[in-house]
C-alpha positions in Angstrom: 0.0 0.0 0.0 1.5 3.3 -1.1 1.9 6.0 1.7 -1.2 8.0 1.0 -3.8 5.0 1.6 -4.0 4.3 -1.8 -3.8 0.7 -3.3 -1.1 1.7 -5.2 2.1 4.0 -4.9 2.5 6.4 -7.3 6.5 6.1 -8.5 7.4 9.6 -6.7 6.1 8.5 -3.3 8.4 5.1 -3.6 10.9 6.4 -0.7 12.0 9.7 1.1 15.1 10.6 2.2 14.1 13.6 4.0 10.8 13.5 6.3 9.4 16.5 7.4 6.9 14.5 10.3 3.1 15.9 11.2 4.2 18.0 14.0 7.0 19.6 12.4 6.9 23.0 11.3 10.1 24.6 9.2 10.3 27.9 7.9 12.7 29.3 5.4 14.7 28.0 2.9 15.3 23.8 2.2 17.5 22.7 -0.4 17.5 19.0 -0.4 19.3 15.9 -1.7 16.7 12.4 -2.8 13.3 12.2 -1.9 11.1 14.6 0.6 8.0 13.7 2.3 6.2 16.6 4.1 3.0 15.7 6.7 4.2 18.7 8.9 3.9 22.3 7.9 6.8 24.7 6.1 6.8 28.0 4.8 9.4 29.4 2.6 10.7 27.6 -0.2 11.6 23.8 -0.9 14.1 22.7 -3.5 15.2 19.3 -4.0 16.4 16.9 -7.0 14.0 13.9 -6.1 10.5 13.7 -5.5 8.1 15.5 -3.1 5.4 14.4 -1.4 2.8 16.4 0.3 0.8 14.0 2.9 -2.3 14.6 3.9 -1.8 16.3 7.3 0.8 18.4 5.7 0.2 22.6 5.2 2.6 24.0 3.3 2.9 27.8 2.5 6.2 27.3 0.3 7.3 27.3 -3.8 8.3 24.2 -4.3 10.5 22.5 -6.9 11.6 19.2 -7.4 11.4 16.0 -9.9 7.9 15.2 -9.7 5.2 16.3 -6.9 2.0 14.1 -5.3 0.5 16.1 -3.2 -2.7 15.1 -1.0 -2.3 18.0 1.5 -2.7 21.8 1.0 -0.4 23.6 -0.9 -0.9 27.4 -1.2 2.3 28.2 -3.2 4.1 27.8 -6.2 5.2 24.6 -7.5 7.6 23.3 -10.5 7.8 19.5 -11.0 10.0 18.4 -14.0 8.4 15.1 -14.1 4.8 14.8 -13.2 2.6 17.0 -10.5 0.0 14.7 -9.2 -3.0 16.6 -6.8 -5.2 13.0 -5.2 -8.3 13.5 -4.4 -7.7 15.4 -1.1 -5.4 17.5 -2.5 -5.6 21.1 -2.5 -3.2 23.6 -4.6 -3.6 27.6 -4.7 -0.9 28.6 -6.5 0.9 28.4 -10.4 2.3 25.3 -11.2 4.9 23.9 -14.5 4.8 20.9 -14.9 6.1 18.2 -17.2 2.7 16.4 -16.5 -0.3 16.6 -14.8 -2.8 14.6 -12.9 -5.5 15.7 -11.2 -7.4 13.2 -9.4 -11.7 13.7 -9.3 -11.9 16.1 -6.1 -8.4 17.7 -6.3 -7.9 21.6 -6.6 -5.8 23.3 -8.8 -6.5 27.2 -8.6 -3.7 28.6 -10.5 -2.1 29.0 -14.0 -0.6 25.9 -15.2 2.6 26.0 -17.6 3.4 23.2 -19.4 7.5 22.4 -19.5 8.0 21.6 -22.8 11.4 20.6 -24.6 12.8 23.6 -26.0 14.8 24.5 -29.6 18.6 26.3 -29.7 16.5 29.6 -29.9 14.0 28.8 -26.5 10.9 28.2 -28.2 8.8 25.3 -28.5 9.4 23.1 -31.2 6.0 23.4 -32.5 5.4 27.0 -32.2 8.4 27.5 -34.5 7.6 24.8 -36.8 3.8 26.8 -37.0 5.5 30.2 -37.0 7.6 29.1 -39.9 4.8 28.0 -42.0 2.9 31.3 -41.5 5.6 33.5 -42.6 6.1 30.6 -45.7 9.6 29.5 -43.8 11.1 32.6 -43.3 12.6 33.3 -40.2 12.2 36.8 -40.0 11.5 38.5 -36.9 7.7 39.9 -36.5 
């Protein structure tokens, strides 16, 4: 059984190096190394290469940024997840998100803008905007 209750565990809440435990409350600035699991509260900002998992007892008032993010808690912040953001069911999220991928689960909250990552050409833009910006201007590639 995956960590959240659910009969199966999504891949980023497989293991967490770092446990922030119900109870726990941390404010300011984390940068982390691996896997972060947060059921307490923080405020400020979160930063890790691995995963991040907001439980469900967790309140977090932070940006956060990591590989991928599940969260079933409340998040009112910012997040970027390279991978995949996940909201479950009793998640809740005020707050703009990028994302490589999303899932939101039926009952989840997203109230924010979400940004797709996308991969990116030599010049920064999207591969397909260019590609559709070139046919426009009939594969010029003039500025507008």
């Amino acid at each position: 059984m995956g960590w959240l209750g659910r009969g199966q565990s999504s891949r980023a809440e497989a293991k967490a190096e770092n446990l922030f435990a119900a109870g726990t409350s941390i404010k300011g600035n984390v940068k982390a190394k691996g896997s972060v699991r947060i059921e307490g509260e923080v405020e400020g900002e979160m930063a890790t290469d691995g995963n991040i998992v907001v439980g469900k007892s967790a309140e977090v008032r932070a940006k956060l940024s990591g590989r991928s993010v599940v969260v079933s808690g409340i998040v009112h912040g910012d997040i970027r997840a390279e991978g995949r953001l996940e909201i479950l069911a009793s998640g809740r999220v005020w707050g703009d998100v990028q994302v490589g991928s999303l899932e939101i689960a039926e009952g989840g909250l997203l109230r924010g803008v979400c940004e797709m990552l996308a991969e990116t050409d030599d010049d920064g833009s999207p591969p397909a905007k260019r590609a559709a910006a070139g046919a426009e201007s009939g594969g010029s590639s003039g500025n507008r």
